[in-house]
N, C-alpha and C positions, 0 to 999 in steps of 0.2 A: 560309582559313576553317576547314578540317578542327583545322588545330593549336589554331587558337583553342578550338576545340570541346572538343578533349584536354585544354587547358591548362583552361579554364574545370569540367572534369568532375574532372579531377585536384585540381584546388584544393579542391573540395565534397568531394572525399573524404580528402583531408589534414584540412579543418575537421571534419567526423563524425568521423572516429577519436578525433581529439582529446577531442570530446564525449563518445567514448564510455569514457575514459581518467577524464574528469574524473567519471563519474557512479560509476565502480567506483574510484578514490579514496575520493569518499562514501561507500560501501558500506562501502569497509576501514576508516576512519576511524571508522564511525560503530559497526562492531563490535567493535574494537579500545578506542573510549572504554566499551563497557559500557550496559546498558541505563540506568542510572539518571544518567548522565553527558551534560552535549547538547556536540554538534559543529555548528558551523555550516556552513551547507551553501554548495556552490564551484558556482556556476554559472557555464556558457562563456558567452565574449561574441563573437563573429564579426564581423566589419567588412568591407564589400565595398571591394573596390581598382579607384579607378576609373580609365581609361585607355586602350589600343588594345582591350586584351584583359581586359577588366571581371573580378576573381573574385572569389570569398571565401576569408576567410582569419580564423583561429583567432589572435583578439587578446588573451589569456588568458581569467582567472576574476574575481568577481567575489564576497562574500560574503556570505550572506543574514542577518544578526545576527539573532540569536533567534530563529531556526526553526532546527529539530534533523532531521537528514537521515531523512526516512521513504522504508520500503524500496517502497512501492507510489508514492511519485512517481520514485525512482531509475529502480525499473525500466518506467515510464511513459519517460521521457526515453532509456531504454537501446535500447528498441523505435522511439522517433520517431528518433534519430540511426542505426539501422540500417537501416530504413525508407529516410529521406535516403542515407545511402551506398549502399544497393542501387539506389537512383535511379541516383546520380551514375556508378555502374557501369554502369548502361543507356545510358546519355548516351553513358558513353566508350567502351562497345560500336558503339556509333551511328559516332561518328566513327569507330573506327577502319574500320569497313564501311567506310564513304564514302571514306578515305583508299587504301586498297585496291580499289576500284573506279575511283579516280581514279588509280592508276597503273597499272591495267589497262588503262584507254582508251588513255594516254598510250602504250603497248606496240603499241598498232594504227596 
């Protein structure tokens, strides 16, 4: 159960990065075309994978035609996928406690 725990916190935080990859893409893309210039914006798509050991996982992007990348939803989305990963880091702190208490027992 502990691994599952890892494996399912490790996944959440593979998919966040990735999000947070795509949202500062946006950013550079969108300063690099110029103010008077539109870029369309890339948004991640996640897919959970269902199975023994259920996670998510970062199934690419996806494109928004005709919406030009604004820096205050960027960095909205920059803040909720950092948000999530500090989660998923909690989680995987969790397990590995648990992991480590369980083979403490196991010691006795």
């Amino acid at each position: 159960m502990t691994v599952d725990l890892l494996d399912a916190a490790a996944s959440g935080m593979d998919a966040q990065r990735a999000a947070l990859d795509v949202a500062a893409r946006n950013v550079a893309a969108a300063e690099a075309a110029g103010p008077n210039a539109g870029y369309d914006r890339a948004v991640p798509i996640f897919r959970v994978v269902e199975g023994d050991d259920p996670r998510v996982e970062f199934a690419g992007t996806s494109m928004q035609r005709g919406t030009n990348v604004d820096l205050l939803t960027e960095m909205i989305a920059v803040m909720n996928a950092s948000r999530a990963y500090e989660s998923d880091v909690s989680l995987f702190d969790v397990g590995k406690t648990l992991a480590e208490k369980t083979i403490e027992l196991e010691r006795l």
